[in-house]
PDB file of N, CA, C and O in Angstrom:
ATOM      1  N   UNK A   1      25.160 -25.648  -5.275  1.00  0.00           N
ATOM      2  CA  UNK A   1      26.464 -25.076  -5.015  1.00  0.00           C
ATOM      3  C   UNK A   1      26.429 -24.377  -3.666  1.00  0.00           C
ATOM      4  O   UNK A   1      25.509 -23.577  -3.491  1.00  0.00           O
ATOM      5  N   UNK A   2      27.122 -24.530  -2.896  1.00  0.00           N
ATOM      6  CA  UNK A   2      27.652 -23.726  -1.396  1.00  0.00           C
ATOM      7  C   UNK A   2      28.317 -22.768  -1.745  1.00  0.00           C
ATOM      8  O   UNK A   2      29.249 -22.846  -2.544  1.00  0.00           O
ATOM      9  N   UNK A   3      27.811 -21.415  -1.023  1.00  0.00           N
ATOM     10  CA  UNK A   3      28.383 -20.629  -0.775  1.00  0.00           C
ATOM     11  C   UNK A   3      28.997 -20.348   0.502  1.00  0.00           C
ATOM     12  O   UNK A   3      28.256 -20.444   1.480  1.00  0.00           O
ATOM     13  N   UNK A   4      30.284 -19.996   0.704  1.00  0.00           N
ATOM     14  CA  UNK A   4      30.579 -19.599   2.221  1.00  0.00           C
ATOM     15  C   UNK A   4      29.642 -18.557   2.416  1.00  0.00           C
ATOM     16  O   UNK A   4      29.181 -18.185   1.337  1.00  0.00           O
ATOM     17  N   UNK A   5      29.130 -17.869   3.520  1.00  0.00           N
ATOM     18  CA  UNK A   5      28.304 -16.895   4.304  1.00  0.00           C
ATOM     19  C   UNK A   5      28.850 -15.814   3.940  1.00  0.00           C
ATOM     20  O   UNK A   5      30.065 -15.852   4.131  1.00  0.00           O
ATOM     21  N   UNK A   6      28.485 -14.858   3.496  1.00  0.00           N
ATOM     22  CA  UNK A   6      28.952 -13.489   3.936  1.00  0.00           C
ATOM     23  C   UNK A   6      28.867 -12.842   5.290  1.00  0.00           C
ATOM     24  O   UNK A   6      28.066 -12.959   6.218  1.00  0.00           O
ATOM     25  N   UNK A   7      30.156 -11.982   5.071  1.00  0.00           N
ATOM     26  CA  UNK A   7      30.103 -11.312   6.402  1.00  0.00           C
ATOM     27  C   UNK A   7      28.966 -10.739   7.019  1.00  0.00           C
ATOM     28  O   UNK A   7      28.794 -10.879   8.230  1.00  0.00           O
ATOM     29  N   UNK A   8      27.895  -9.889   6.062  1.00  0.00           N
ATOM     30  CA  UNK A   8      27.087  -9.620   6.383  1.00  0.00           C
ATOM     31  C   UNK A   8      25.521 -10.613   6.663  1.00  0.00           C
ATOM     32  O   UNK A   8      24.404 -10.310   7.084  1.00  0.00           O
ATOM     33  N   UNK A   9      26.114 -11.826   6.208  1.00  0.00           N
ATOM     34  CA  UNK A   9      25.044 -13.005   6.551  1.00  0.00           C
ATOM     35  C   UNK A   9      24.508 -13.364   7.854  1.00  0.00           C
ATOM     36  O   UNK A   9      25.205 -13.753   8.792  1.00  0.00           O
ATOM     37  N   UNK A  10      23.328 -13.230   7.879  1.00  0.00           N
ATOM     38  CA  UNK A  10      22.858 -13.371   9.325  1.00  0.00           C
ATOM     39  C   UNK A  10      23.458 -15.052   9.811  1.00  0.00           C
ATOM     40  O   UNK A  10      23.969 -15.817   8.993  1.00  0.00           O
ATOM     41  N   UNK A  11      23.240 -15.434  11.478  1.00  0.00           N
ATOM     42  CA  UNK A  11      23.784 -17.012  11.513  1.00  0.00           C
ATOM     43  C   UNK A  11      22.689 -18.021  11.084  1.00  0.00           C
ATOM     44  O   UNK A  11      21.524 -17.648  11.227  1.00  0.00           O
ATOM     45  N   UNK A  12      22.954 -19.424  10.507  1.00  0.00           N
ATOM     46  CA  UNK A  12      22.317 -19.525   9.607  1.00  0.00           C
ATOM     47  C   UNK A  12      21.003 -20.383  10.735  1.00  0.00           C
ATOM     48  O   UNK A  12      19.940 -20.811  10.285  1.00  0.00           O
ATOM     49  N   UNK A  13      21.418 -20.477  12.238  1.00  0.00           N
ATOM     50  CA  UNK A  13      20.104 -21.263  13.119  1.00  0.00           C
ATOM     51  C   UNK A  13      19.338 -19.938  13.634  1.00  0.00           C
ATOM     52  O   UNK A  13      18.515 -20.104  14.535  1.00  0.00           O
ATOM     53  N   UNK A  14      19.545 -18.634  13.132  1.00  0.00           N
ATOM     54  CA  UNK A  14      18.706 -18.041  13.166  1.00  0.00           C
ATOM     55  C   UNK A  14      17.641 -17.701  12.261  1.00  0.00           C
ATOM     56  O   UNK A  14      16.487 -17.313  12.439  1.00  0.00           O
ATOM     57  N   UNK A  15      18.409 -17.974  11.138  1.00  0.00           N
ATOM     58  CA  UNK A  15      17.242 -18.110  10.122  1.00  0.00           C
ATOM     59  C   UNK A  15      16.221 -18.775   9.899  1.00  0.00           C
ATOM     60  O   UNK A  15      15.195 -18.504   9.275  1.00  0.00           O
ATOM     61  N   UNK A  16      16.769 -20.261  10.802  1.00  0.00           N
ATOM     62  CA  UNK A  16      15.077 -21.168  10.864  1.00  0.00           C
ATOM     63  C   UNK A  16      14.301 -20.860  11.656  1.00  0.00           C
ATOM     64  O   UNK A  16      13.188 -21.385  11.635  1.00  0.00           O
ATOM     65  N   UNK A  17      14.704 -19.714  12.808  1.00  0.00           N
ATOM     66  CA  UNK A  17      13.569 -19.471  13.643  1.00  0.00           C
ATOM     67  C   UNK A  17      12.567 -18.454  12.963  1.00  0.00           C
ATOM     68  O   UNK A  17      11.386 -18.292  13.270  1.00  0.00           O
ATOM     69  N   UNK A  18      13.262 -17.822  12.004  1.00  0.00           N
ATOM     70  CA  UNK A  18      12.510 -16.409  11.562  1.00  0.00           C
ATOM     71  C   UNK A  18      11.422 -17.195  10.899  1.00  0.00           C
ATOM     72  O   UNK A  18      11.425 -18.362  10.509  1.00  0.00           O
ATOM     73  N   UNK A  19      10.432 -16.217  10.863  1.00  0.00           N
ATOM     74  CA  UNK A  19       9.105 -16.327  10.121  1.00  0.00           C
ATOM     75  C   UNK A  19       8.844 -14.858   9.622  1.00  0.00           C
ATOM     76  O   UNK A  19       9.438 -13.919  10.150  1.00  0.00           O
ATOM     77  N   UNK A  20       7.963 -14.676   8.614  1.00  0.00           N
ATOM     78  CA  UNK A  20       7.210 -13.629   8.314  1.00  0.00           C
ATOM     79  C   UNK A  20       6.948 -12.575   8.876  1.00  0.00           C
ATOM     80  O   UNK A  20       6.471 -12.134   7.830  1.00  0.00           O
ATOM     81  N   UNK A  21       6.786 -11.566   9.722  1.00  0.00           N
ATOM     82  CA  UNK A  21       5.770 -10.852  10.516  1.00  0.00           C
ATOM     83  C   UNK A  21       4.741 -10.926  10.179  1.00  0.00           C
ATOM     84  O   UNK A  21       3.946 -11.086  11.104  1.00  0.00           O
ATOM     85  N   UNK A  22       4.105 -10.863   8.707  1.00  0.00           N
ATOM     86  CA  UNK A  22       2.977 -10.624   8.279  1.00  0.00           C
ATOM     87  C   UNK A  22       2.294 -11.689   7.830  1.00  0.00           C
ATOM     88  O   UNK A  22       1.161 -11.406   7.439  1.00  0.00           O
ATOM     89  N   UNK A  23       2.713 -13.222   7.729  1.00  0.00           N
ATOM     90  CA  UNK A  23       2.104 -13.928   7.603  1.00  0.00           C
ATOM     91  C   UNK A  23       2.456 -15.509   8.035  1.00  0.00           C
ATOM     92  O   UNK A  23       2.009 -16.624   7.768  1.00  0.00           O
ATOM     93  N   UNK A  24       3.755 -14.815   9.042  1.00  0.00           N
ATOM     94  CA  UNK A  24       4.224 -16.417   9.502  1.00  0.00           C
ATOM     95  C   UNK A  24       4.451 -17.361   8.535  1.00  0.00           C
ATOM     96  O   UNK A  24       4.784 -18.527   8.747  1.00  0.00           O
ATOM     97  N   UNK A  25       4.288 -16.902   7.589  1.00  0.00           N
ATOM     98  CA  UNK A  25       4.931 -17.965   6.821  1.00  0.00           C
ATOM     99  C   UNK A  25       6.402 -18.438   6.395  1.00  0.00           C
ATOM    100  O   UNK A  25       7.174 -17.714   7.025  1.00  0.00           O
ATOM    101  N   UNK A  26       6.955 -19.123   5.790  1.00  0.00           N
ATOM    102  CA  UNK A  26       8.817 -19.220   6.038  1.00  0.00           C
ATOM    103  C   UNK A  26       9.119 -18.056   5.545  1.00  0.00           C
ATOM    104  O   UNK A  26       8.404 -17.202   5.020  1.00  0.00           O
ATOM    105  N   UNK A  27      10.513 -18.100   5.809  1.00  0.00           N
ATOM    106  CA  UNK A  27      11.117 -17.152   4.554  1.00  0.00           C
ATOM    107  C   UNK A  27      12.769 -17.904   4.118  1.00  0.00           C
ATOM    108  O   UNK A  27      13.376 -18.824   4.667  1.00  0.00           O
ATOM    109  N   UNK A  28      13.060 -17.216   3.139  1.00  0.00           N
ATOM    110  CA  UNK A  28      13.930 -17.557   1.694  1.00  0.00           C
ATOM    111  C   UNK A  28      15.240 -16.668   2.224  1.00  0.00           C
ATOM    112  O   UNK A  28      14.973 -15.509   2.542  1.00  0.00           O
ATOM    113  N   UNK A  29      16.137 -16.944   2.306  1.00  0.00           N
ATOM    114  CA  UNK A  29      16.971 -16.585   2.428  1.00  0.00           C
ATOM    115  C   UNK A  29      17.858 -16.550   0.685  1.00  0.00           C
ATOM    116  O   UNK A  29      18.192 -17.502  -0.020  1.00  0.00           O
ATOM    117  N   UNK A  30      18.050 -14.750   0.400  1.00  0.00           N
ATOM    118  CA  UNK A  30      18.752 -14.380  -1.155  1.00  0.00           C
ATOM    119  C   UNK A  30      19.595 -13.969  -0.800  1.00  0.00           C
ATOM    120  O   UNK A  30      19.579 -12.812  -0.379  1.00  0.00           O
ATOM    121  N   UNK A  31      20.884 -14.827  -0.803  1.00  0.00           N
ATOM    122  CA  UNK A  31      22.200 -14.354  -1.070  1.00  0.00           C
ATOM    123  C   UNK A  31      22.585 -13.296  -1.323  1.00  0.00           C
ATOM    124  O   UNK A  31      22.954 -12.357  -0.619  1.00  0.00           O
ATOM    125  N   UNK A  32      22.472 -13.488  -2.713  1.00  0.00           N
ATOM    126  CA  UNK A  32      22.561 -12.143  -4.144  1.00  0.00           C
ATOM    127  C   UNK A  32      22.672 -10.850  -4.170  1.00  0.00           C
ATOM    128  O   UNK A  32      23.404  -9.996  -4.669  1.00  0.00           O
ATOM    129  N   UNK A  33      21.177 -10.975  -3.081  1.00  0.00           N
ATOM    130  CA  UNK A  33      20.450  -9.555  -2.990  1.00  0.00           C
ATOM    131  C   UNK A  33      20.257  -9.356  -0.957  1.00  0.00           C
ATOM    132  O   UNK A  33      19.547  -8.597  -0.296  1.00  0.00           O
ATOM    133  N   UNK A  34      21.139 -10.304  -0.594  1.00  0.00           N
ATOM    134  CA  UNK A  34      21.231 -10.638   1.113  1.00  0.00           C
ATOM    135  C   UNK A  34      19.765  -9.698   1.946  1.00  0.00           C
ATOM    136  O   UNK A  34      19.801  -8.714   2.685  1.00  0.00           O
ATOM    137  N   UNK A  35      18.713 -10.418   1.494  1.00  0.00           N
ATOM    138  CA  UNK A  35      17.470 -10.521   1.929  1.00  0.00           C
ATOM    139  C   UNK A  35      17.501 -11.727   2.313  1.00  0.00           C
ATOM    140  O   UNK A  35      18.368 -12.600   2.280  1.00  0.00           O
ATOM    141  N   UNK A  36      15.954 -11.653   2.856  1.00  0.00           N
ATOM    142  CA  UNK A  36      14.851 -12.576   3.454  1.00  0.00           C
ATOM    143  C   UNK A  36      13.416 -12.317   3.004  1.00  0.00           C
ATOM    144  O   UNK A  36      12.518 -11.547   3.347  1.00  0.00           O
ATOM    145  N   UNK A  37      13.581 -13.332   2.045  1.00  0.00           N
ATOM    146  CA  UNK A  37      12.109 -13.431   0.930  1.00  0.00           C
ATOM    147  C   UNK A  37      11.192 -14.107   1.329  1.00  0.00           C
ATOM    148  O   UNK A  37      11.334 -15.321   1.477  1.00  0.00           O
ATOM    149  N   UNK A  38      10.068 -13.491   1.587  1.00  0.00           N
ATOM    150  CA  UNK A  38       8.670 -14.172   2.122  1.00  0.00           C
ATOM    151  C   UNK A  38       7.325 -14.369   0.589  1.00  0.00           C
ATOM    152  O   UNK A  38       6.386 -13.759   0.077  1.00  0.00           O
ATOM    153  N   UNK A  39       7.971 -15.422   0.469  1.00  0.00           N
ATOM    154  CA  UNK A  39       6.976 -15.182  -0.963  1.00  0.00           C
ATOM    155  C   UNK A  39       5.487 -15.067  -0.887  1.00  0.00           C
ATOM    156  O   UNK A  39       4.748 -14.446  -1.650  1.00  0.00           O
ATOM    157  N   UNK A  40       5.053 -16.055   0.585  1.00  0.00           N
ATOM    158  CA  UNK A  40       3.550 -15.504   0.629  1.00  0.00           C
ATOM    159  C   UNK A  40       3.034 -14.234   0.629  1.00  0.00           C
ATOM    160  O   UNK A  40       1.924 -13.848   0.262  1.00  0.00           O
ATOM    161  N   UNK A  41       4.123 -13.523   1.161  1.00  0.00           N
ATOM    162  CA  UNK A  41       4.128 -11.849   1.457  1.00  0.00           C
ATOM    163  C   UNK A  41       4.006 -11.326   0.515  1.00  0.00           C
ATOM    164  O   UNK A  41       3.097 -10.515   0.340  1.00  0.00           O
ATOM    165  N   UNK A  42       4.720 -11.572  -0.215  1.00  0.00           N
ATOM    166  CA  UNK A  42       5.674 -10.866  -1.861  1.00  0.00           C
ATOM    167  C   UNK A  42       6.561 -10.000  -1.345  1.00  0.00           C
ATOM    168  O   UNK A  42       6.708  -8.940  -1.954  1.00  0.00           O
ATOM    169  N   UNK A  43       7.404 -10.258  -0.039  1.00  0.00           N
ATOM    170  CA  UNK A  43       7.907  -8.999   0.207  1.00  0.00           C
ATOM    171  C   UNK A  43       9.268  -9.803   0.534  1.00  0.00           C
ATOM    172  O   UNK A  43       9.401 -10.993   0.818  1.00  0.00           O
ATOM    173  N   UNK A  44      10.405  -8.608   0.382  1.00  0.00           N
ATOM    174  CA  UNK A  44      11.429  -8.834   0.466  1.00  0.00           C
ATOM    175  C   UNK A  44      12.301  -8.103   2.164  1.00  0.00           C
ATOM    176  O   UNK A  44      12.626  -6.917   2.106  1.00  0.00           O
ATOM    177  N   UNK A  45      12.509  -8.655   3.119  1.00  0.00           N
ATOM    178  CA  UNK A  45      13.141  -8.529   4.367  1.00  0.00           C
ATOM    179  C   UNK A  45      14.665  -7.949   4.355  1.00  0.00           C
ATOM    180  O   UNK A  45      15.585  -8.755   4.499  1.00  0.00           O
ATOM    181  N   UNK A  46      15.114  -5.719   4.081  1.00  0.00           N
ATOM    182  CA  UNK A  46      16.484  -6.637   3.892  1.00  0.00           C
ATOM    183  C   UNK A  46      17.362  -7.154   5.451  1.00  0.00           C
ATOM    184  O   UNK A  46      16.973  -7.553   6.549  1.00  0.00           O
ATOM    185  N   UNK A  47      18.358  -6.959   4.996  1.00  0.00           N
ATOM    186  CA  UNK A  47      19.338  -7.853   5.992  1.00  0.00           C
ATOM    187  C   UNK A  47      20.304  -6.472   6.441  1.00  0.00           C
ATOM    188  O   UNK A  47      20.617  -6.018   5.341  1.00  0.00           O
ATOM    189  N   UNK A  48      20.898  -5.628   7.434  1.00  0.00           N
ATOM    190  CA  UNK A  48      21.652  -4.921   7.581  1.00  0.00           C
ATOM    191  C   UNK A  48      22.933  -5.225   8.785  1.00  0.00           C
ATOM    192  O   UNK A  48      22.870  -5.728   9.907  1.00  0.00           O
ATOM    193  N   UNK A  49      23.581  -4.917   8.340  1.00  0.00           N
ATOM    194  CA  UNK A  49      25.020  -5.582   8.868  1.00  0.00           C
ATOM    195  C   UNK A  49      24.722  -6.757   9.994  1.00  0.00           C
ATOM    196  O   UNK A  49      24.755  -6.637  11.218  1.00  0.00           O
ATOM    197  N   UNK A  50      24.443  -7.837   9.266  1.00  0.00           N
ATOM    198  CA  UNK A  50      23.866  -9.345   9.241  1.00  0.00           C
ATOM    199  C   UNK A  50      23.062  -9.201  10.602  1.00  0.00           C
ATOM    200  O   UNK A  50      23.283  -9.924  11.574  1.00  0.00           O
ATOM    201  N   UNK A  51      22.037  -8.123  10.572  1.00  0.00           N
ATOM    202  CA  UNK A  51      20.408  -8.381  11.295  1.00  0.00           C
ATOM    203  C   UNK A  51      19.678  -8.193  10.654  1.00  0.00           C
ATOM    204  O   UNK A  51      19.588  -7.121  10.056  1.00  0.00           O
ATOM    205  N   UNK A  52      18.956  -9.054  10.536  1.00  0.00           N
ATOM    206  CA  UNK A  52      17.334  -9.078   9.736  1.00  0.00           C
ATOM    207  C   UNK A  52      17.086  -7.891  10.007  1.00  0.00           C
ATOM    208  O   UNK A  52      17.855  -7.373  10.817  1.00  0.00           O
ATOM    209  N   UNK A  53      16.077  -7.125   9.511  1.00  0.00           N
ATOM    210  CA  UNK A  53      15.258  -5.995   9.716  1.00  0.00           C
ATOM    211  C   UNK A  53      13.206  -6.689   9.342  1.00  0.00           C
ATOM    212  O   UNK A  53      12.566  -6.568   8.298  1.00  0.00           O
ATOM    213  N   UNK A  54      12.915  -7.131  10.233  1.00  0.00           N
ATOM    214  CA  UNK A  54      11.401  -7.756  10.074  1.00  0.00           C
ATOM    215  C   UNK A  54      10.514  -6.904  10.408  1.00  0.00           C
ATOM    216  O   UNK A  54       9.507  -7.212  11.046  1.00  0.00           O
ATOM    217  N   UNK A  55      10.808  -5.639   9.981  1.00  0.00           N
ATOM    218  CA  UNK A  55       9.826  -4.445   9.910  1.00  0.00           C
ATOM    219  C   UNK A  55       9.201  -4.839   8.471  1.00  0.00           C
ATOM    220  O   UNK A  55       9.975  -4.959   7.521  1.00  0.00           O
ATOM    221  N   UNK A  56       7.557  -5.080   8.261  1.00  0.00           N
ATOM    222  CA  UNK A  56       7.020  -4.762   7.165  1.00  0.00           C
ATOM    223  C   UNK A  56       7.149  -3.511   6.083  1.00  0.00           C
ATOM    224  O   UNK A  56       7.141  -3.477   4.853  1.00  0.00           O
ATOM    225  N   UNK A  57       7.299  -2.289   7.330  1.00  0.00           N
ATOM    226  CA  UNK A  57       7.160  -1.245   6.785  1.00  0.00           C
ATOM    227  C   UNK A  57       8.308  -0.836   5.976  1.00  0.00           C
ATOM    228  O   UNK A  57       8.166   0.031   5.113  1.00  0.00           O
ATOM    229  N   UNK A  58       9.891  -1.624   6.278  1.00  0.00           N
ATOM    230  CA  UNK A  58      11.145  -1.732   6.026  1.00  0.00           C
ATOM    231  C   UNK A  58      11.513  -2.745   4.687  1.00  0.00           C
ATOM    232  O   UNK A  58      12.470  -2.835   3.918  1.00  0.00           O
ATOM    233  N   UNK A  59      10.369  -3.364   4.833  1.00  0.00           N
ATOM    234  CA  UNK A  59      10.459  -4.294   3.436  1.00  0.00           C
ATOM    235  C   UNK A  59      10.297  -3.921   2.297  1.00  0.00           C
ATOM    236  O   UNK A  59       9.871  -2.769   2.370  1.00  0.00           O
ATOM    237  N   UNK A  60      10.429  -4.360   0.815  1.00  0.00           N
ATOM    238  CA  UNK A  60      10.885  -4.472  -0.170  1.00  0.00           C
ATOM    239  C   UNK A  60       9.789  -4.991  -0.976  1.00  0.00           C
ATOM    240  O   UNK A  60      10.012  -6.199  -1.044  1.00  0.00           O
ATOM    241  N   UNK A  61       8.064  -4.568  -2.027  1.00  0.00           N
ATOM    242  CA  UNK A  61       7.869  -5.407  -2.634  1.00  0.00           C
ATOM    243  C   UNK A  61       8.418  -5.989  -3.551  1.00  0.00           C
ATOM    244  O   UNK A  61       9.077  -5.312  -4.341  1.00  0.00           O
ATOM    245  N   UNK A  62       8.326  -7.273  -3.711  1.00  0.00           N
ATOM    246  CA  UNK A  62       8.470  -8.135  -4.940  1.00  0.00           C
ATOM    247  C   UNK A  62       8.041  -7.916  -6.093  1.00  0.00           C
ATOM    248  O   UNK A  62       6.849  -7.629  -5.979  1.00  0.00           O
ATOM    249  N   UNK A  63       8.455  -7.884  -7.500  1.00  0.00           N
ATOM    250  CA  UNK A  63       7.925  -7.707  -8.635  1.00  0.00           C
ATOM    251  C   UNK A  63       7.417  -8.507  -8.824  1.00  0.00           C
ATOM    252  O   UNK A  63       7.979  -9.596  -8.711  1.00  0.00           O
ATOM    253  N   UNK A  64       5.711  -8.404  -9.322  1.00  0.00           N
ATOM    254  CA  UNK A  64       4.906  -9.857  -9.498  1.00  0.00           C
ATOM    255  C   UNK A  64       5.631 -10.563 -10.691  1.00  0.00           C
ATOM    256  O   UNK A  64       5.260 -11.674 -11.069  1.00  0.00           O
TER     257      UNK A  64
END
């Protein structure tokens, strides 16, 4: 299912450039919860008035 973007949605060819900070690995873009989920990380990236915030220290763990 498509969702239109939210306002606060980052643009979406910026999202393929992003990577991890902490492990370069992809990340997940959550609607829901308008993060950027790095599952290798376990950490959750949030999003503030649609800019990433790719501070580790700013991130979110994941519940295992």
């Amino acid at each position: 299912m498509n969702h239109p973007p939210s306002p606060t949605a980052p643009d979406p060819r910026l999202l393929e450039m992003l990577v991890c900070p902490l492990t370069r690995g992809p990340l997940i873009y959550d609607r829901d919860h308008n993060e950027l989920i790095s599952p290798k990380a376990g950490l959750a990236y949030p999003i503030r008035n649609g800019i990433p915030v790719m501070l580790v220290e700013d991130a979110r763990p994941l519940a295992p």
